[in-house]
N, C-alpha and C positions, 0 to 999 in steps of 0.2 A: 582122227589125228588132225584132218585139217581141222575140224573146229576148236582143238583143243590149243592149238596156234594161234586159233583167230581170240580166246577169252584172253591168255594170257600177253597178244598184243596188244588188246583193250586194255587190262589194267595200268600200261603202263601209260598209255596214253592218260588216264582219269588220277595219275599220281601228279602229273606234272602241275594243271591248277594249283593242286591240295600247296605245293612248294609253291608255288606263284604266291599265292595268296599269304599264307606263312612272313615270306619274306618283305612284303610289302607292308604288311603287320609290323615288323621289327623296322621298316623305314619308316612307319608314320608314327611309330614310339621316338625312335631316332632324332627326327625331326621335331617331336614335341617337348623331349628330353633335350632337345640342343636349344629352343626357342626358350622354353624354363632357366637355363641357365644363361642364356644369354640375358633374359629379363633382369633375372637373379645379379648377373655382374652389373650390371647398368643398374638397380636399384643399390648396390652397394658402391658403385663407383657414384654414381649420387647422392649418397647418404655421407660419403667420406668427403666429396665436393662441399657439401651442406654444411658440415661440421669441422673440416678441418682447411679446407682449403676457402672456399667463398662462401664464409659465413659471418663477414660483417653487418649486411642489412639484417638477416631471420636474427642476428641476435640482438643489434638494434632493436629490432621490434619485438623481442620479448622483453628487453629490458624497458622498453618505453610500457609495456603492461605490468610487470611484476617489480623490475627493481626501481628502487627510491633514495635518494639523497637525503641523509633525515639530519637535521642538528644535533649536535649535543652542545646542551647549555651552559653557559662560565658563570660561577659565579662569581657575583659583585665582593671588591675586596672590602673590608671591615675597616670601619672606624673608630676609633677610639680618641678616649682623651690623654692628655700628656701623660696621668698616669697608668695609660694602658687599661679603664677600662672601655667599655664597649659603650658606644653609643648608637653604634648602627652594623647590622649584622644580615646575612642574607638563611633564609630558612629554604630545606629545598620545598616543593610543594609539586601538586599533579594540576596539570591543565585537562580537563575532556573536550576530546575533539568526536568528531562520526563522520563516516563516509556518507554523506545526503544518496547516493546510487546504490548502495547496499540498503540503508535505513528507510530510503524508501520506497522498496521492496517487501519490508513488513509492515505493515501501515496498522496491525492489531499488537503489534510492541511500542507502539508511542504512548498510548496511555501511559503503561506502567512505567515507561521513560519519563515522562512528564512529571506524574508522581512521586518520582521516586529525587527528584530533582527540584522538585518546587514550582515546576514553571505550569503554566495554563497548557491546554493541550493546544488550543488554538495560536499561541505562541511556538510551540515548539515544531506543529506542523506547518506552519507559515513558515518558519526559517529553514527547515528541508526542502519545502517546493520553493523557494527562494533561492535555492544553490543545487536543484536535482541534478543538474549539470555538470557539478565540480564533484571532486573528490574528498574535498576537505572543508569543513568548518568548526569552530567554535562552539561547545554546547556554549549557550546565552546565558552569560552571570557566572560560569563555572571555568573559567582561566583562575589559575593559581590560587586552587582551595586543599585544602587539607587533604594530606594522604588516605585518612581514615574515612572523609566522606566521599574521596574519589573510588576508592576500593569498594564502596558501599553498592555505588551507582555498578562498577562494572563485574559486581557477583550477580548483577541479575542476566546478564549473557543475553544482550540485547544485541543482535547482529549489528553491526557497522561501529561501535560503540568503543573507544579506548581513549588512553590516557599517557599523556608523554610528561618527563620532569622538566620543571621550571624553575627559581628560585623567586622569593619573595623577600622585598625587605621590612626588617624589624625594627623598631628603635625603644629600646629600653625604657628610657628615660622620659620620651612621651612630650608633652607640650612642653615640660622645661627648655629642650634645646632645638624644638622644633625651627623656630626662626633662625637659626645657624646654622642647621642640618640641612633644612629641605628634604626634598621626598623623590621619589623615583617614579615615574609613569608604568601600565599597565603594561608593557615592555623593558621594565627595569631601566630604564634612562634618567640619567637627573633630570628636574624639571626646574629644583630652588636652590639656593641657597649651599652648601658645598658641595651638595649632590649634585649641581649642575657643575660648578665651579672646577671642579675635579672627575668630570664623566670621565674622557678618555684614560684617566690613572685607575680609576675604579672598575670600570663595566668587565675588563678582561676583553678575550675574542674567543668566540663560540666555535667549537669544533664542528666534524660531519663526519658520518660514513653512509656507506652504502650497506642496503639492506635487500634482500627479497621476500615480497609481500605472497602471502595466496590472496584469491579472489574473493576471502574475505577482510583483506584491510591486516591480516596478522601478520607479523614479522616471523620467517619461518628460516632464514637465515642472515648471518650478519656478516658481509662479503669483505670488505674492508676497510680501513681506517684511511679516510681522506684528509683528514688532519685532527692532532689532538685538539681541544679545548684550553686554553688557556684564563685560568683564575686572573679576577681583578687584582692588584697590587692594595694593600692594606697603608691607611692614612690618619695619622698621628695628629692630632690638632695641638693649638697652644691652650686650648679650653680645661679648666679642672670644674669636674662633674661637679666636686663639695661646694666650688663657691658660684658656681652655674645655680644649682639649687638654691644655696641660701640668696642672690640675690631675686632667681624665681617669687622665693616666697614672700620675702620682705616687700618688692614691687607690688606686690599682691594685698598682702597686707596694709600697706600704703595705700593704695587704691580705693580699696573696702574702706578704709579710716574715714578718707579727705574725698569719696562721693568723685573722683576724679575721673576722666572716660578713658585715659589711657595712660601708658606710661613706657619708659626705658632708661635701662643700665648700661652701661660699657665700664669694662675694669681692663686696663690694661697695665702690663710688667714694663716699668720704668725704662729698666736698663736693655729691653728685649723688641718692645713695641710689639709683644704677644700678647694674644688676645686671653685672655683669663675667664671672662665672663661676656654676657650681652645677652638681655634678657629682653623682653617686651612683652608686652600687655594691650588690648586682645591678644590674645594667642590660640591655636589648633594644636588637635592630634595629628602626627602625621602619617597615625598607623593608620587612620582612618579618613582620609583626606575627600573631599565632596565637594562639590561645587557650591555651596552654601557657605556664607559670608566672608569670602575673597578677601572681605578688608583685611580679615583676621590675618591673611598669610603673608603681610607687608608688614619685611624688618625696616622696621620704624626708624632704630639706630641708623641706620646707614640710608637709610629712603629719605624719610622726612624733613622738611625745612623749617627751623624754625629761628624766629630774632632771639640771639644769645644773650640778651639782656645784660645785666650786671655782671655776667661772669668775662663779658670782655675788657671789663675795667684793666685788671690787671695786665693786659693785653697791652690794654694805650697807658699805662704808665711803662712797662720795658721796652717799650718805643723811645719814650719819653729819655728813660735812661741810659740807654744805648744811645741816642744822639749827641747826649750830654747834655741838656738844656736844662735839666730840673735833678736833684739826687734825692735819696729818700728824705731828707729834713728841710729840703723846699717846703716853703708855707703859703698858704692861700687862703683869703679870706672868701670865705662860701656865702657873707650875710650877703640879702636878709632869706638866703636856704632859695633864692632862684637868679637865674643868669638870662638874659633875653638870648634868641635865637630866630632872629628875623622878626618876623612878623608872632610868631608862639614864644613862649619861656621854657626853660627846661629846669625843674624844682627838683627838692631834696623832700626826703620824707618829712624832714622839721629842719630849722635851720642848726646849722652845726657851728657857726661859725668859724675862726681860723683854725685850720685843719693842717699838719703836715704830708707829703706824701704818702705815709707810710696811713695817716689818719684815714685818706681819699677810701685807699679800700679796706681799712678796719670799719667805716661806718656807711660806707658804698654810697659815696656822694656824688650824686649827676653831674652837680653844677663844679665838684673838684674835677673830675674829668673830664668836665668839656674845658676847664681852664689849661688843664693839661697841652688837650690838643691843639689848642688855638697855635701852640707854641713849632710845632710841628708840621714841615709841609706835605701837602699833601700829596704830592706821587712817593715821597719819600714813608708816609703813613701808608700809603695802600699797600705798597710793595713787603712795608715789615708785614702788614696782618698777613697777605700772600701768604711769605716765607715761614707764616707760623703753620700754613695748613688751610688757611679758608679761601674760600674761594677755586679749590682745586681741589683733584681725587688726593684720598690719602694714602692708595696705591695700596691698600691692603687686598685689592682681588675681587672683591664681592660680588656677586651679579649685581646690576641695579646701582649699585652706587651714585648717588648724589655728589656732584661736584660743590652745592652751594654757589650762590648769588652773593658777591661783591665787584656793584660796579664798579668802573673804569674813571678817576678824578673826573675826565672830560666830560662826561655824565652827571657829575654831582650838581647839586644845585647849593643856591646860601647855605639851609641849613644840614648839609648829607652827613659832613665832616664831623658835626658836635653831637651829632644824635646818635653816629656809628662809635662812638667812642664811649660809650656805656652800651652799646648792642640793640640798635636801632639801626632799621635804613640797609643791612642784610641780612642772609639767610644762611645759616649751616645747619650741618648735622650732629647728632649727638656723639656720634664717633669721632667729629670732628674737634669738639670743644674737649672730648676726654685725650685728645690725640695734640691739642695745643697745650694742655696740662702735662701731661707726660713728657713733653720738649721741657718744658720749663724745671721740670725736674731733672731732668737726665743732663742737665747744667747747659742749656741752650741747643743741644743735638737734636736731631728731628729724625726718629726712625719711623721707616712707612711698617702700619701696623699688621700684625701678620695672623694668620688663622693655625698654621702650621707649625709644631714645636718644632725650634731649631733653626728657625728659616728666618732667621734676621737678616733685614738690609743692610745698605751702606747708610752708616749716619750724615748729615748735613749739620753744620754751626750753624745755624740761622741767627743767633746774639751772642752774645759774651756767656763765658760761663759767671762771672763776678756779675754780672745784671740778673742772670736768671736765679741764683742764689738769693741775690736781697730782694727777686719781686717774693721767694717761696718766704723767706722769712717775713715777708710785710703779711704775707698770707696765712700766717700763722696765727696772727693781732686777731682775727676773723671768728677762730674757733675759741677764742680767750676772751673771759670776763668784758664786757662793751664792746664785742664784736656781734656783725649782723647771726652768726650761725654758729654761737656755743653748742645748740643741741647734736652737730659734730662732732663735737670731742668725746677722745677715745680714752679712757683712764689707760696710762701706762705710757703713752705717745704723743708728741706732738703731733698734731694735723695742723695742715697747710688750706686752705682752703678759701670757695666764693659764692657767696650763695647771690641766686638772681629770681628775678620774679616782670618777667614783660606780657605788656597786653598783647593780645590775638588780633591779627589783624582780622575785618571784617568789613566788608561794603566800600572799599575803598579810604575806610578810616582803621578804627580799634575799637572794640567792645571789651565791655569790664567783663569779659574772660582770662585768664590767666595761663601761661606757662611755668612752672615753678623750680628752678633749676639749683643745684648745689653741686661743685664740681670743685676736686680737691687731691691730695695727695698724702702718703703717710709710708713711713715715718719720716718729719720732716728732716733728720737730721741725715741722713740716708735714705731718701725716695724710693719706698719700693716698689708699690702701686698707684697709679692716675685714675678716677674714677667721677665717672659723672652721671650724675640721675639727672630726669628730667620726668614730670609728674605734668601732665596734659590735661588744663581744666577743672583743678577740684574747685571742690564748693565752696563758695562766697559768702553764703547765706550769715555766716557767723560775723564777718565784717573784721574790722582790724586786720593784722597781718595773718590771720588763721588760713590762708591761703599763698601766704609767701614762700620762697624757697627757703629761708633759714627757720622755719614751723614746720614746712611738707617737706622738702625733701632731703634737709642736712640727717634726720634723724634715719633714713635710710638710709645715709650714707656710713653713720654712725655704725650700726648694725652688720651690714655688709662687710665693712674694711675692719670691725670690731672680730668677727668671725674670718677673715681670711690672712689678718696677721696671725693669729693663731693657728691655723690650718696650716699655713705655709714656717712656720715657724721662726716669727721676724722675733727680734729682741725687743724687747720694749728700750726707748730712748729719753723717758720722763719719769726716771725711777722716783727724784724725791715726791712727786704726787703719788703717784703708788704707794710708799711708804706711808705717805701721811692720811692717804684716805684708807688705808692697812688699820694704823692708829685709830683712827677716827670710828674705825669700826670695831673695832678692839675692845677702846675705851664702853663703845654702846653696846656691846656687847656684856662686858662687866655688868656693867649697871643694871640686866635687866638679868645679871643671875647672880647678882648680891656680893659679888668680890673686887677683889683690887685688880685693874687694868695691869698687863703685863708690861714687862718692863722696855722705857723707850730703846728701840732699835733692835728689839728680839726678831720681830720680822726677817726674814731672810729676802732678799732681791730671787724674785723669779727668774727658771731658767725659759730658755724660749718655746719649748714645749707647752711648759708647765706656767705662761704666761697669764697675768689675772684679766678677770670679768671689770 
């Protein structure tokens, strides 16, 4: 009995451990199970801090790794001519660019890069370890090429390797209106000629948004729009493409003829002081534009300087007549064909003897217009030519514009006055002499000439309209039977016109080099185009006048103004010629198919479409 007391007081003693331990068990779960979750809340009261509460820097810096501000490109607005077609147009195209820190990372994909592109290897791995550093560059020679060969390069899945759009400009038309167009740099920016003149109406402004890149350069999403892209505004010129070409080609033509090294056109609309035409010779592509022969890309018309020779006669006669000292039937004895001028003479091609005013510039006599001017003072002379345009911008815009050279009287010396009065002793530009023609037609008004259809100035009187009338009618004598520039005349129209031919200055003298000038208007009974060529140096070699303006350049004038009253659809204002050289051909015609000439005055008067050759 007692020992059976004493096992089962033992047992209970060796129970109590077994629960000790037990429960100490459930506190050290307790206690691991509370620290878990304590961690547990602190990692998510961390994770909610991170993310919603202070998580401007962690997203800062993932944005500074993965997201990008990227452009979207505008493109350049369109130009065209008055009649709306295109002359310059923007195409879109692919740029490739490559991460240089990805690309070069695979150093056995440059070959087939290089290959596949055109470039040397040694070029192309030069310009990655060139920029291993940056994130961006330019494949070399491959900014804004063709979709088809950008796609080509990025089907070979060249890591770091892609392609963004860009726009490229086009120009239809090509070297014809190249020197009035200009060109846009490898940034789309003007650089010439209207394309500079007109950047900020043209470029637009380039958009942006945000993007997120992976770590391989790819756009994997497109976050939001930071601002649209805004298209260039589209630009209407006063230029018509048909007689831009025909004057192209005729300058051309001309050139090749008379061995000449250069040349330029200006056509400008009477009543508008719009530009119509303006050609030059050298000329460029300016789809293709290179650093090789820069002359070529100087608009001559508006650049260059040259002595306007005889075409300023008429100049210094409506000076003359405007003051009132002389009327068209003043007379003046030219014998024996020379006038002294200080210490030099100033001669006539042959002597002409007594000559009216109206004679002076039907047979373009030096020594008639210096008699002119004697008559004339001189601040009272410099300030007419001024008012006509020389010597100052003619405010039409142009990059580059030449003001021209006419000194100040106080400057003149003995002979300045007699030698600038047939176009000696200053300098203009050929825009500027088709721009004093133009005044004189539009009945003494002076509008500054304009690039843009519609965009006429304020006119200026600068003379009478009754002076400027009877200088165009003296002008007319010119293209008529014993005038210096018959080869002018236009069947169907009177022309108005002057042809001029002055030496090159050279070494501080003149060299028997030539400028060859013809500058005129049509029709004269109503003016509706000004136009002035100038032909730079043709050949001499033939001797006689085969080098003058009224042999070189009236006959391009002929041509041009022959082809744009037609295009434009002016009436002809010389029908009885018309009709009788109709006749004339009529008759010749008869005869060489065996019947009787049709009856006088069958002929019908052309409408103005339908206007004759």
């Amino acid at each position: 009995m007692k020992l059976g007391r004493f096992i089962k007081a033992g047992d209970g003693h060796a129970k109590k451990p077994r629960k000790r331990a037990q429960f100490d068990l459930r506190l050290r779960l307790m206690l691991v199970g509370g620290a878990l979750g304590l961690g547990a809340v602190a990692l998510v009261g961390r994770a909610v801090d991170l993310q919603l509460i202070d998580n401007a820097f962690y997203q800062q810096k993932a944005d500074a790794r993965f997201r990008r501000e990227v452009p979207i490109p505008a493109s350049r607005g369109m130009i065209t001519d008055r009649n709306g077609e295109p002359l310059a147009i923007s195409s879109p195209v692919e740029s490739l660019w490559a991460n240089p820190q990805e690309l070069s990372k695979h150093p056995d994909r440059l070959p087939e890069l290089a290959q596949a592109t055109g470039l040397s290897l040694d070029e192309l791995a030069r310009a990655v370890s060139q920029r291993a550093d940056k994130e961006f560059m330019y494949i070399p020679r491959h900014r804004r090429i063709s979709p088809v060969v950008a796609k080509r390069v990025l089907d070979l899945g060249v890591p770091g390797v892609f392609s963004q759009r860009e726009y490229r400009r086009f120009y239809p038309q090509g070297e014809a209106v190249s020197h009035v167009l200009g060109f846009t740099n490898i940034d789309d920016r003007g650089q010439e000629g209207i394309e500079l003149a007109f950047d900020d109406w043209l470029a637009g402004k380039p958009g942006a948004q945000n993007v997120i890149r992976d770590r391989h350069g790819r756009i994997v999403e497109h976050v939001n729009l930071v601002r649209a892209a805004e298209p260039g505004k589209d630009l209407v010129l006063s230029i018509d493409r048909r007689i831009q070409f025909l004057a192209h080609r005729e300058l051309r033509r001309a050139i090749e003829e008379t061995g000449a090294a250069a040349g330029s056109i200006v056509v400008l609309e009477v009543a508008t002081g719009e530009v119509l035409a303006m050609a030059n010779l050298p000329t460029y592509n300016n789809n293709r534009v290179t650093g090789e022969n820069r002359d070529a890309h100087r608009n001559r018309a508006v650049t260059d300087l040259l002595e306007p020779g005889s075409t300023m006669k008429p100049i210094t006669v409506a000076a003359a007549l405007e003051k009132g000292v002389i009327t068209p039937t003043t007379t003046f004895n030219t014998s024996p064909g020379w006038i002294a001028n200080g210490r030099f003479k100033t001669s006539d091609f042959r002597n002409y003897g007594v000559l009216d005013t109206t004679g002076i510039i039907t047979k373009s006599s030096n020594v008639g217009s210096s008699m002119i001017v004697h008559k004339l003072d001189d601040r009272y002379f410099y300030d007419f030519i001024r008012n006509m345009g020389y010597g100052r911008s003619t405010g039409s815009g142009f990059p580059g514009e030449a003001a021209g050279l006419l000194p100040d009287p106080s400057r003149w010396s003995g002979t300045d006055k007699q030698v600038m009065s047939y176009g000696y002793g200053m300098s203009v530009t050929p825009m500027q002499i088709a721009h004093a023609y133009a005044t004189l037609g539009n009945h003494g008004r002076a509008l500054p000439p304009t690039f843009v259809k519609g965009n006429t100035g304020e006119p200026r009187q600068v003379l009478s309209a009754k002076v400027a009338d009877e200088v165009v009618r003296m002008m007319q004598t010119v293209t008529e039977p014993g005038g210096t520039g018959t080869r002018a005349a236009i069947l169907g129209y009177h022309v108005a016109g002057k042809s001029g031919t002055a030496r090159k200055a050279s070494g501080g003298g003149y060299a028997r080099r030539y400028f060859a000038f013809f500058a005129g208007l049509v029709p004269v009974n109503d003016p509706r185009f000004a136009m002035a060529v100038v032909i730079d140096d043709p050949d001499t070699s033939k001797g006689g006048s085969t080098y003058g303006g009224g042999y070189v350049s009236a006959p391009v004038f002929q041509r041009v103004m022959d082809g744009a009253l037609r295009l434009m659809d002016v009436p002809p204002d010389d029908i009885e010629t018309w009709l009788a050289a109709q006749a004339a051909n009529e008759a010749k015609l008869a005869r060489q198919q065996g019947r009787a000439p049709a009856a006088p005055g069958a002929a019908s008067v052309p409408a103005a479409t339908g206007a004759p050759r």
